[in-house]
C-alpha positions in Angstrom: 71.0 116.4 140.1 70.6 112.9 138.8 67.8 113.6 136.9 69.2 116.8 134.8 70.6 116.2 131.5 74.3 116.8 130.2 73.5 119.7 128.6 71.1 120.6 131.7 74.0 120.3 133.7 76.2 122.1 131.0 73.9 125.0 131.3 73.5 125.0 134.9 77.3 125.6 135.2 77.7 128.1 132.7 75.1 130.4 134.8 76.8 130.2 137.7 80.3 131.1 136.2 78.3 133.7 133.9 79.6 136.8 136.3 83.0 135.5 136.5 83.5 135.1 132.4 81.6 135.7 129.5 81.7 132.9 127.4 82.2 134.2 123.5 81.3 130.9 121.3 82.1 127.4 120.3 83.7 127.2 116.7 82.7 123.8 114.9 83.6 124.8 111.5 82.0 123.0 108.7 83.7 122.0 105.4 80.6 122.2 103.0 80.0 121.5 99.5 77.1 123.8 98.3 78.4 123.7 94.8 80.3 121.6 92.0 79.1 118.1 91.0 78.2 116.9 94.9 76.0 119.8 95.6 72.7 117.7 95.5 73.0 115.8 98.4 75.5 118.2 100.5 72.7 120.9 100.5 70.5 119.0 102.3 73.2 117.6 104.5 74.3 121.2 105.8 71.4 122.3 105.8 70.1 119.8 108.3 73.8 120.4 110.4 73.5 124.1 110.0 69.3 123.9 111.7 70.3 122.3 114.2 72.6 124.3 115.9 70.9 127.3 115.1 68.0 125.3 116.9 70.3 124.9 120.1 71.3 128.6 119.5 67.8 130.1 119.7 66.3 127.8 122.1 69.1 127.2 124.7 71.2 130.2 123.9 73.8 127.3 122.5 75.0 124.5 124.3 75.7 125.4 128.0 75.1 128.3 127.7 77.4 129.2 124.5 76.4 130.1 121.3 77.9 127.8 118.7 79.1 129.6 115.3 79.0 126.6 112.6 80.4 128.8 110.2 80.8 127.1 106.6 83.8 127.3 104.3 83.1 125.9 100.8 85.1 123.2 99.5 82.9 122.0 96.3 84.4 118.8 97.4 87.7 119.6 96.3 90.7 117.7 98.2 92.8 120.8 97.9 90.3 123.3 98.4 89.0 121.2 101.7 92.7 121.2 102.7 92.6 125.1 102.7 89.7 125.3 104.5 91.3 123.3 106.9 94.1 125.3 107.8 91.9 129.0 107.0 89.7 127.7 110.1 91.4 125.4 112.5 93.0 128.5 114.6 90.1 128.5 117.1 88.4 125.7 116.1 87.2 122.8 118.8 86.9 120.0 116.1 86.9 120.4 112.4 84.6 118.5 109.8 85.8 117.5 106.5 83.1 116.2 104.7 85.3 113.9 102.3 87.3 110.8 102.1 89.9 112.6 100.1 90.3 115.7 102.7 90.1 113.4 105.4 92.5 111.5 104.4 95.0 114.6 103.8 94.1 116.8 107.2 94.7 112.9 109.1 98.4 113.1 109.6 98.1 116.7 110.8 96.1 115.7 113.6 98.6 114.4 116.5 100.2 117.6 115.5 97.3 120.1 115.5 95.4 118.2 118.2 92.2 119.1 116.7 89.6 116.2 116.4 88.0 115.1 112.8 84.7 114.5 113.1 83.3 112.5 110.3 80.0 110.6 110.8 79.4 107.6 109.1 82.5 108.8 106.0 86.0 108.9 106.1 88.7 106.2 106.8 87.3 102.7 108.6 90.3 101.9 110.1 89.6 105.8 111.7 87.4 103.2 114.5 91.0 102.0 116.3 91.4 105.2 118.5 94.8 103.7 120.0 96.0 104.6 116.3 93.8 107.7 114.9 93.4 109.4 118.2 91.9 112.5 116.9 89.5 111.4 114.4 85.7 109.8 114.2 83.6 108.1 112.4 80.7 107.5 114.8 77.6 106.1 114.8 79.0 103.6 111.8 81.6 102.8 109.2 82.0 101.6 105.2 83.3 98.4 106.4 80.2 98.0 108.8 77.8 99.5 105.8 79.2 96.7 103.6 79.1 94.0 106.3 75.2 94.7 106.6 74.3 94.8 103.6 76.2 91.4 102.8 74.2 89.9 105.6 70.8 91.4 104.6 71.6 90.0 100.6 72.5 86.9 101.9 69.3 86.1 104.3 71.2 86.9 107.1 74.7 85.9 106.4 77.1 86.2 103.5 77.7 82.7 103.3 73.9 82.7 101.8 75.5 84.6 98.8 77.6 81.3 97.9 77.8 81.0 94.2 76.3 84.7 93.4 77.7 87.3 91.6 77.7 90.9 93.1 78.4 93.9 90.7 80.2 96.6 92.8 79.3 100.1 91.4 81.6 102.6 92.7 83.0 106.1 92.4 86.3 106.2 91.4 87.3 108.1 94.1 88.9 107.2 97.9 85.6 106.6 99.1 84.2 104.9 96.4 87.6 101.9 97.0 87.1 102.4 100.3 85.2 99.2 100.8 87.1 96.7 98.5 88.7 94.9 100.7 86.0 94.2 102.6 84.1 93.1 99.7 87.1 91.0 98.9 87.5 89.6 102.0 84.3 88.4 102.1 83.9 86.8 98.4 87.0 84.7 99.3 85.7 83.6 102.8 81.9 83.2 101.0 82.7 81.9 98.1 80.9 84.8 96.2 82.2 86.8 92.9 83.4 90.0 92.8 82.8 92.8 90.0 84.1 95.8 90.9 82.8 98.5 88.1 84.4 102.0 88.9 82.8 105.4 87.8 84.7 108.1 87.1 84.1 111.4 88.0 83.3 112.5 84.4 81.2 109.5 84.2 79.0 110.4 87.0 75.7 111.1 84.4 76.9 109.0 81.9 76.5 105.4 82.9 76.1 103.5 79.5 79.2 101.7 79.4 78.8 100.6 83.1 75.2 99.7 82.4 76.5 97.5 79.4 78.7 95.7 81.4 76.4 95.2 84.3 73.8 93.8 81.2 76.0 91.9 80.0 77.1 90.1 83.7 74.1 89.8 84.8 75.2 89.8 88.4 72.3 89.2 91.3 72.8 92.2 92.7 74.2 95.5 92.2 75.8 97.0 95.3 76.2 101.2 94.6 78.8 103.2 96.5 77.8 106.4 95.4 77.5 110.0 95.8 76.5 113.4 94.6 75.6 113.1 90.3 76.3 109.3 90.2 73.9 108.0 92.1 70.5 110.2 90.2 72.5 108.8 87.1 72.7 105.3 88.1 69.1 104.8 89.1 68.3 106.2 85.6 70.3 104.1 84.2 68.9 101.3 86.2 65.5 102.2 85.1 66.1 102.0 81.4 68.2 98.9 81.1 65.1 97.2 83.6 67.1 95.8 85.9 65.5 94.4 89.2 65.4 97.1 91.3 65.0 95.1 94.4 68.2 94.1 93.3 70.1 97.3 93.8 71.2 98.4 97.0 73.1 101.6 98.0 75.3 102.4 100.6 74.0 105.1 103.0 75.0 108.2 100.8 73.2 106.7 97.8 70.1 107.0 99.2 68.8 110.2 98.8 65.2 111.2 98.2 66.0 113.8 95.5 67.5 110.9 93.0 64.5 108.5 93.3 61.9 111.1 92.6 63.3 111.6 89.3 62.4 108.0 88.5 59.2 108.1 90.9 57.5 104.6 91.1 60.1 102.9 88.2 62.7 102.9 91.2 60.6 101.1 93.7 62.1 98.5 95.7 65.2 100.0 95.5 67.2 99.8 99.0 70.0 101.7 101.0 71.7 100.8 104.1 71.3 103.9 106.6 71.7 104.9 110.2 70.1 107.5 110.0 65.9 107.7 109.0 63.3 110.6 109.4 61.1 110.6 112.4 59.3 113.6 110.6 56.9 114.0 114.3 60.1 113.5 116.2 61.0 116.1 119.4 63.9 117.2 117.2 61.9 118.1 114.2 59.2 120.1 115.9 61.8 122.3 117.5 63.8 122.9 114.2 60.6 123.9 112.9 59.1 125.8 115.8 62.6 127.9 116.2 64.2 128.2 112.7 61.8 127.3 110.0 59.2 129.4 111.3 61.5 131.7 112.0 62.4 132.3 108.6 66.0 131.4 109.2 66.2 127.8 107.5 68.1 127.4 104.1 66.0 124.3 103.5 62.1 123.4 102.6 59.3 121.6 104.1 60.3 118.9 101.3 63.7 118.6 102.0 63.2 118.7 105.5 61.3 115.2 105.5 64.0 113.2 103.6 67.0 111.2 104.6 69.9 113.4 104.3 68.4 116.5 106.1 67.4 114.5 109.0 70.6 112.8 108.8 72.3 116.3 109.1 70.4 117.0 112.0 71.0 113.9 113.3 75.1 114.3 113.2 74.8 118.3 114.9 72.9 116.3 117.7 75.9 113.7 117.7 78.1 116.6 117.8 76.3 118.8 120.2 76.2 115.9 123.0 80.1 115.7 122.5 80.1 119.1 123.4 78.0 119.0 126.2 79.9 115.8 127.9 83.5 118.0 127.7 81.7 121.2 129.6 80.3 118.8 131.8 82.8 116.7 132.7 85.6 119.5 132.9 83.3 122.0 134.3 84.1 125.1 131.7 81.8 126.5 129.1 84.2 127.0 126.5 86.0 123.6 125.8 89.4 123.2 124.1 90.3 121.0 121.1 91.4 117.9 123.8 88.3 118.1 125.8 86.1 117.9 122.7 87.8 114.7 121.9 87.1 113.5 125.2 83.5 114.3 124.7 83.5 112.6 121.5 85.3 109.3 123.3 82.3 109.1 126.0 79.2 109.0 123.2 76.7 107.1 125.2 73.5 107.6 122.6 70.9 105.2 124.8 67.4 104.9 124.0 66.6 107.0 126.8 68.9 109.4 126.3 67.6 109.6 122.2 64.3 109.9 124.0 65.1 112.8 126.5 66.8 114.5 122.8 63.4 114.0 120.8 65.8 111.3 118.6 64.1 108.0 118.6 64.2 106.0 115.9 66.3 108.6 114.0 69.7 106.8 114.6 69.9 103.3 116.9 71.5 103.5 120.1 75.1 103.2 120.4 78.7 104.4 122.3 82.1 105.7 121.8 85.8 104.7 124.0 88.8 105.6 124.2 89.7 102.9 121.7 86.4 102.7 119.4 85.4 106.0 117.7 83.0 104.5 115.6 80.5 102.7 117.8 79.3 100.3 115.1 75.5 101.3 115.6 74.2 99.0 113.2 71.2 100.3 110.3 67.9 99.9 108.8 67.8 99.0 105.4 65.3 101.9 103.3 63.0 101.2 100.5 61.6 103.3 98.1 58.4 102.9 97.5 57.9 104.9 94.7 57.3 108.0 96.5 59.0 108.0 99.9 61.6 106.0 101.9 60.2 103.8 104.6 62.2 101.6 106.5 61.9 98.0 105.1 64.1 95.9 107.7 64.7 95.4 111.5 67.6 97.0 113.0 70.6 95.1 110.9 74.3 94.6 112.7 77.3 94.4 111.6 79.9 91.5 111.5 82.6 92.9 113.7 84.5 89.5 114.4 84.7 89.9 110.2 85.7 94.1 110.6 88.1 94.2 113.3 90.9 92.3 112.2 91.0 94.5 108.8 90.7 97.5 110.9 93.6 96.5 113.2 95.4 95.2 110.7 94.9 98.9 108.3 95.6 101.5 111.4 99.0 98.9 112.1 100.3 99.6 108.9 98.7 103.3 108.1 101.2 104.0 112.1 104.1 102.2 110.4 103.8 103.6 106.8 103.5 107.0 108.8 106.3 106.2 111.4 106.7 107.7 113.8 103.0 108.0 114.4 101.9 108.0 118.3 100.2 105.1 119.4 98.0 105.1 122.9 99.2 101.8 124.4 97.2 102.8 127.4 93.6 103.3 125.5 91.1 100.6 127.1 87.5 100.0 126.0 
């Protein structure tokens, strides 16, 4: 028995209870956003989700043994339509997934009362890593305040206090998640003795850059750090492009790097970077199975394009992330049909090793990492991508984040989010 998988094991239990009772389905809903100004780089995000359960579905008849139904509910990234989503699907749902800063942080307070876990990979609310605090909601494999902390490190050869006397333009949506990592950034100019910009872009501003691009002309700031997303980020590389500004100086956070927005530039965006966790492994186990039982199948949304770029793979990627929750609740409780509770358990008790990426057909396609009672991030870590004028390739060794930098801004945020929220349960007795 040592040598079967969790979702081997998973699978062997659901056969043997199969007589006793028929297992109906696990309900991950899926708060997508297939339309309005964001759609670009959600299709290929839910598309890559969406494949890979139907992947699990068709191959292993679900996970042990249960067909997932990853039913989507359209939100066009809208706060109050994601918030009615929420509620329309929660009623049987094992975990929900809002697929936004500004839903996540609305449906947050109705977790200790709902009891159903967010799962939010690599978005949301950083201070979401102290599970003591946010005891329902994820982040995993990485957070904005670890995105900003490597990419700090990787401007600054290595460490920020290389950036000492430099000037960093910070071009963000105007939006939660585009503030989201201020006071990081903050933190670390004062500590580094760095300069600050922060440039925001509204949302009516998205493909219509010029007066940011003036500004950033007129600064002349070393580097330009993007925290973009959807129509903002195609319309800042443009921009970019025509105002011939170093693009090996520009450097996106992990949802600014999509494929789609440097083609339309082609080779005049080479050398521009983003931070990821995630990369393609187009050969990978994982992709020859999503291709062998879906795409040839003729039940993919997606294209043999999309399907090599960053933000399907990275869809793919978070299922997998989700799937393995799944499987470490049904093993661990032994029952095929897990509850809201034991799906955060599962989620607590990540253990993504190299070998265990290997046995999935992952490697290389997110770095190892865990999840505790008390970290629901894991802090994996990145590769910094490159575009090279036609594709992204991976242009750095494995890059870390600070945490001795992160943690006391995250303990210090999830003290005063409990206290602003009072009275907001705490689990005093969350180790590890």
């Amino acid at each position: 028995m040592k040598h079967l998988t969790k979702l081997a094991l998973a699978g062997a239990f659901a056969a043997v209870t199969a007589g006793a009772s028929m297992a109906q389905e696990l309900y991950t809903p899926n708060l997508s956003y297939r339309t309005g100004p964001f759609a670009a780089t959600g299709i290929p995000l839910m598309n890559g989700q969406r494949d890979y359960m139907l992947m699990l579905n068709a191959r292993d008849g679900g996970i042990g043994g249960v067909p997932v139904n990853f039913e989507e509910c359209e939100t066009g990234y809208s706060t109050e339509k994601g918030v009615e989503c929420y509620e329309r699907t929660k009623g049987n749902a094992i975990v929900t997934q809002p697929w936004s800063t500004g839903i996540t942080l609305q449906v947050l307070p109705l977790t200790n009362v709902d009891e159903i876990p967010i799962m939010a990979p690599g978005y949301g609310f950083s201070p979401m890593a102290d599970g003591r605090v946010f005891q329902w909601a994820f982040n995993m494999p990485s957070g904005y305040w670890d995105g900003a902390s490597m990419i700090l490190n990787e401007l600054g050869g290595g460490t920020p206090a290389g950036l000492a006397g430099k000037k960093i333009a910070f071009l963000h949506l105007d939006h939660p998640y585009g503030k989201e990592p201020i006071p990081f950034f903050e933190a670390q100019a004062a500590a580094h003795g760095f300069e600050l910009l922060p440039i925001p872009v509204g949302l009516s501003e998205m493909q219509n850059q010029s007066a940011q691009w003036l500004q950033i002309r007129r600064e002349r700031p070393d580097y330009v750090v993007m925290w973009g997303w959807g129509a903002m980020n195609a319309g800042a590389i443009t921009e970019a492009v025509k105002t011939r500004y170093p693009m090996d100086q520009f450097v996106g956070v992990w949802w600014a790097g999509h494929d789609a927005d440097l083609r339309q530039v082609g080779a005049d965006g080479a050398g521009y970077r983003s931070i990821s966790w995630s990369q393609p492994q187009n050969d990978s186990g994982v992709m020859q199975a999503v291709r062998q039982h879906v795409f040839d199948a003729g039940n993919s949304l997606s294209n043999p394009e999309e399907m090599s770029g960053v933000f399907y793979q990275r869809g793919l990627v978070m299922s997998m992330i989700m799937a393995e929750a799944i499987a470490n609740a049904q093993a661990e409780f032994g029952v095929a049909e897990i509850t809201p509770a034991q799906m955060r358990w599962g989620l607590e008790n990540i253990n993504l090793t190299a070998e265990r990426l290997e046995e999935l057909g992952a490697t290389g396609m997110v770095p190892p990492f865990a999840t505790s009672c008390a970290n629901h991030t894991g802090h994996s870590g990145g590769w910094m991508l490159q575009w090279d004028g036609e594709n992204f390739v991976q242009a750095s060794d494995l890059l870390m984040p600070d945490l001795a930098a992160i943690q006391p801004l995250i303990d210090a945020a999830a003290a005063d989010y409990a206290t602003a929220n009072a009275p907001w349960p705490v689990n005093e007795a969350c180790e590890g």
